[in-house]
Every structure is written in structure tokens, then in C-alpha cells.
Residue, then its C-alpha position, 0 to 999 in steps of 0.5 A: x574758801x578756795x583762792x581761785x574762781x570757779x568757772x564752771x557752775x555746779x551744772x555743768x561740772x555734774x553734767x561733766x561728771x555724768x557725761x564721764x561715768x555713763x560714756x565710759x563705755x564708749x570710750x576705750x578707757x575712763x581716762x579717754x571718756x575724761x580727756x574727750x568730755x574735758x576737751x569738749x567743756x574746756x577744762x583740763x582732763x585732770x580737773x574733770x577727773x577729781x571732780x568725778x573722783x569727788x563725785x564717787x566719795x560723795x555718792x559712796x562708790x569711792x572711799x573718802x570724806x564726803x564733801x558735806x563733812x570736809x565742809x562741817x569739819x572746816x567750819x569747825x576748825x574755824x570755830x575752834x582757832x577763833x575760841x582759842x584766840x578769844x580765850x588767849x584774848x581773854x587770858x592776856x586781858x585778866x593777867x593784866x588787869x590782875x597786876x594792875x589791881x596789885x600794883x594799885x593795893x601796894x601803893 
């Protein structure tokens, strides 16, 4: 999950990016189409342009990993670290409950 808002709703960021990729001909470069589209929503020029590099990844234009499979990846890794820990958990609480049992029999 991100650690800062996201002002802009996914409407008007696709809106943004569509504004990008059909005005670049009206523009002298995709970098002026970007700074003039992001001057006019109120956004840095940097932010718009990943949001059109991610937009190009997840339609296939551009090579990368595809939103929708950067976000199963993460979920997994979440999945993983909390297997990992709950088997630590589980390893710790067996160890000590073995030498719990030793220390009862040799008494």
C-alpha cells in the first residue's frame, strides 16, 4: 500500500494519460504534450509521465510488469513473510515445550 494519498481518482488520471498519448501530435514533443496536460490538472509533469509509462507497461506497448501482476506478486510476498513468521512461531513454541517435557521426565 502506498504511504501517500492519491489525490487524483483513477478517472482523471486515465483521462490524463489519454489526454497524453492522442494530443502528442499536437504538441512538439510527448514531453510538452505531458508538462501542458499536467500544468492543466495540477500535477507535476513527472508524476503524468509514469502514470502514462504505466499505462503503456499495462497495455503492452512498453516492456515491464503489468500492474495486476506487480500487485498478485506483493500479495504473495505478504503471504510468504507471514508463513515464515508463523513457522518461526511454531518452531520457538515446539523447542520449548520439548525441553519443557525433558526437564519434567528427569525430575
Amino acid at each position: 500500500m502506498s504511504k501517500t494519498t492519491n489525490k487524483f481518482s483513477p478517472e482523471v488520471r486515465e483521462r490524463a494519460v489519454r489526454m497524453v498519448l492522442d494530443g502528442a501530435g499536437q504538441h512538439g514533443s510527448r514531453w510538452q504534450a505531458i508538462t501542458s496536460i499536467a500544468a492543466k490538472i495540477g500535477c507535476s509533469a513527472n508524476t503524468l509521465n509514469e502514470w502514462v509509462k504505466k499505462a503503456e507497461v499495462d497495455s503492452g506497448k512498453r516492456a515491464g510488469i503489468p500492474s495486476e501482476m506487480a500487485e498478485k506478486m506483493k500479495a504473495l510476498e505478504r503471504e510468504n513473510r507471514e508463513l515464515r513468521q508463523a513457522n518461526d512461531i511454531l518452531r520457538k513454541a515446539s523447542a520449548y515445550f520439548a525441553m519443557a517435557e525433558l526437564d519434567r521426565r528427569s525430575k
